[in-house]
Structure formats: C-alpha cells, structure tokens
C-alpha positions in Angstrom: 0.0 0.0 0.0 1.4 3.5 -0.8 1.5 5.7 2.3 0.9 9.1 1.5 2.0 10.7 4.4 4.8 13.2 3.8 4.7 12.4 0.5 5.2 15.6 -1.9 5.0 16.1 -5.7 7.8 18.6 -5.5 10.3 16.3 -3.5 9.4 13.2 -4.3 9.1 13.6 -8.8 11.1 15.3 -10.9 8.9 17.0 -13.6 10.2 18.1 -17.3 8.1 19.8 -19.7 8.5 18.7 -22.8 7.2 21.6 -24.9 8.3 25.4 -24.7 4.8 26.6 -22.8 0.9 25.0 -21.8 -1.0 24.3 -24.5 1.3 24.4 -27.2 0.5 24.4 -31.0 2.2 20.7 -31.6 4.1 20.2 -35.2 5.7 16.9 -35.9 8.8 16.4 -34.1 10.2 15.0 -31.1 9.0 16.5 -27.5 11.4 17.6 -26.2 13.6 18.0 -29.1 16.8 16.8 -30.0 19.1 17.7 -27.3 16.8 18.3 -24.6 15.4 14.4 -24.5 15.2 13.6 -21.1 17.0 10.9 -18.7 15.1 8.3 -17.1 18.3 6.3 -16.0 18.3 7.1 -12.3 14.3 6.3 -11.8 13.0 2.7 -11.4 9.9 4.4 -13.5 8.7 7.3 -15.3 5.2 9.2 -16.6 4.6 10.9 -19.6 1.0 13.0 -19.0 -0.5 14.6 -22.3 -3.0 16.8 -21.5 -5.1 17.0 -25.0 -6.0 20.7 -26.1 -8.3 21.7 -29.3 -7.5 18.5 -31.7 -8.0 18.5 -35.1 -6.3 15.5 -36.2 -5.6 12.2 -35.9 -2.6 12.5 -33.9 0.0 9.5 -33.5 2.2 10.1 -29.8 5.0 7.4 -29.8 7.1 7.5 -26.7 10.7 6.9 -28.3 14.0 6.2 -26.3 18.0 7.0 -27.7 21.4 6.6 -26.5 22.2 10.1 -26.0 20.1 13.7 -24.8 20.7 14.4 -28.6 21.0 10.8 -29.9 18.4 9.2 -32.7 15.4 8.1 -31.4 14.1 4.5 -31.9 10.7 3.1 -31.0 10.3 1.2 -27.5 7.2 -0.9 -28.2 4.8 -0.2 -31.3 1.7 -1.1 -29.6 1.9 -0.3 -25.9 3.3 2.9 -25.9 1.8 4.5 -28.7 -1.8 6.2 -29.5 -3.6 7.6 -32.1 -5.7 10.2 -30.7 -8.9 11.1 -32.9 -9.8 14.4 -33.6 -12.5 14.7 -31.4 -10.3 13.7 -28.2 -10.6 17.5 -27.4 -9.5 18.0 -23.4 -8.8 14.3 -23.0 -6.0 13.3 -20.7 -3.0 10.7 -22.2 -1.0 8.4 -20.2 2.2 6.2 -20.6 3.3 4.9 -17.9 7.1 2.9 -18.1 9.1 1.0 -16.0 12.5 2.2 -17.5 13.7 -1.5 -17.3 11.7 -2.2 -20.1 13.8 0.6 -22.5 15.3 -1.4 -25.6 19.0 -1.3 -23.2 20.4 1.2 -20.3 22.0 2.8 -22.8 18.8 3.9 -24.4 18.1 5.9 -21.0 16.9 9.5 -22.7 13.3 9.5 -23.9 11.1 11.7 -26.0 7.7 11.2 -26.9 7.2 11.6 -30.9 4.4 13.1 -32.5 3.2 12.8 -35.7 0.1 13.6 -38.1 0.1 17.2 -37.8 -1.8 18.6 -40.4 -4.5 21.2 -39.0 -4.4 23.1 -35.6 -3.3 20.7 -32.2 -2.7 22.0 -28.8 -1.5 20.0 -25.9 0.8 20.4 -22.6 3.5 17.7 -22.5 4.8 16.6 -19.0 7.1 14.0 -18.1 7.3 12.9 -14.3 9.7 10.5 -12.7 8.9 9.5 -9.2 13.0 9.1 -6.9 13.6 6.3 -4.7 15.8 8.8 -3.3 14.2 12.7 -2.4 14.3 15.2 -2.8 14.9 15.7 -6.3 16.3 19.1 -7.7 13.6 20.6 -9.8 14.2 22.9 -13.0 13.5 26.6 -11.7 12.1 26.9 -15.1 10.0 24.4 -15.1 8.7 24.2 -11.0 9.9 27.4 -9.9 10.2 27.0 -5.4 7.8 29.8 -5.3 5.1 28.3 -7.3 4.8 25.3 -4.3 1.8 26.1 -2.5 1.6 23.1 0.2 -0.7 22.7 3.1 0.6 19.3 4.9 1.4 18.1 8.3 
C-alpha cells in the first residue's frame, strides 16, 4: 500500500516539460527536441501526461528512447506505448506509464515522446514525471519554480 503521508510532488518527482509553454500548438517532431530528451536512468519508473488541447487530427504520440540527450530516437514498443488520438479527443488526458527496465537497453536511457500527423491546428501540454527512490529531487527553476509550491501538509 502506498502511504501518502509526507509524500510531496515537489520532492518526491522530478517533472520536465516537454514543450516550450501550456498548450502548445504541436508540429511533428520529437517532445522535447533533440538535445533536450530527457533521462530516465536514475528512476525505477517514469510518466509521460499529455493533456489534450483543441484537436484536429488524428494525432500518433510514440514515446521513443535514444542513447544520447541528442542521440536518434528508436521506437520502445509499437503497440503499448503508442496512441492515435482522434480528432475529437478535445480535453482528454494521455497516459504512458514505463518502467525504464523495459527501454530497448540502459544505454537507451533518454526519452522523448514523438508526434506525428500534424496537419491542422493541435494544442496540448506535454509533462514527463519520474517519481525518486531517493528525495528530494532538484527541480528545474524553469520548469517548477520553489515559489510556485503552494503546500498545506502536516
């Protein structure tokens, strides 16, 4: 059972957005790009939350996984971590959820989620969250800035 008690988002998972703002206008392309994938290596698992804006498409998301922050992605399984999302998916949440184990090898540690099928306007905020064994985790100030944790526990 998971015991809550004590337990904070902000120490306990370390959050990276994956696109520049909220609600993005998506193009095809890896999120985050090139360079910026990010590395799942020290977490036992990891969380990719798409929250679905205005859709207009029949998008494809593929979570991908490469050798390097700026290495060439390669798919990690073609049927269980990837969705085509239909166009009237509007405000719909998506979920993968991976036990990095299952990567195609440790060297294939830094992750990006794909997404193709971009033809009309689509809006979405992409968030990747890895719970640590170990807190607290150092969060981006750019991403969860210490001022924007509001908390009301114990």
């Amino acid at each position: 059972m998971f015991n809550i008690s004590g337990f904070t988002l902000d120490a306990n998972v370390k959050f990276a957005n994956a696109n520049a703002a909220i609600q993005t206008a998506l193009a095809a392309g890896q999120y985050p790009a090139s360079g910026d994938f990010v590395n799942v290596a020290e977490f036992e698992t990891f969380f990719v939350l798409v929250a679905l804006g205005g859709i207009a498409d029949a998008v494809v998301f593929t979570l991908q996984a490469a050798d390097a922050v700026d290495g060439t992605p390669v798919e990690i399984d073609d049927t269980k971590v990837k969705k085509t999302i239909a166009a009237t998916d509007d405000g719909q949440l998506l979920l993968f959820q991976v036990e990095t184990r299952n990567l195609p090898s440790a060297q294939h540690s830094f992750v990006s989620l794909n997404v193709a099928g971009i033809t009309g306007a689509n809006y979405a905020a992409i968030l990747f969250l890895m719970p640590s064994n170990f807190p607290p985790v150092t969060q981006a100030d750019t991403v969860l800035p210490a001022d924007n944790v509001l908390t009301l526990m114990g």
